[in-house]
C-alpha positions, 0 to 999 in steps of 0.5 A: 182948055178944058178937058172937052176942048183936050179931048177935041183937039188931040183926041185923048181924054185927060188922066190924073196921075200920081207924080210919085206912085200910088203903089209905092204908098202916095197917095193922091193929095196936093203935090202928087197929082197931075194931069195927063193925056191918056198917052203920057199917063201910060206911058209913064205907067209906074215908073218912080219920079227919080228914073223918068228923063229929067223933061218928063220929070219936070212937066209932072212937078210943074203940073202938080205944083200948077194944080196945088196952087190953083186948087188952093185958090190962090190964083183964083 
């Protein structure tokens, strides 16, 4: 789906996150970004990875691993 057809169907535009916080010194690379609808973004907000409930901290990891994978071509 593209970020048009997100933004469309839920009405909320698409964010990238840092799965492990900017402002604790990560950095946007591959492994540490995901996307998000604005709503998750914010409600995430700064919380470190290892204090999120264990099915919001699964979604980030399995996006960011997702947009690695995809970004590095390998299922292009």
């Amino acid at each position: 789906m593209s970020e048009k057809q997100h933004q469309e169907k839920y009405e909320t535009s698409l964010h990238v996150d840092h799965v492990r916080p900017l402002h604790l010194g990560h950095g946007l690379k591959l492994g540490n970004a995901a996307l998000l609808c604005n709503k998750c973004n914010a409600s995430k907000g700064h919380t470190p990875l290892k204090e999120l409930p264990v099915q919001d901290k699964l979604k980030l990891v399995v996006n960011a691993n997702l947009f690695k994978v995809l970004y590095e071509g390998q299922f292009i």
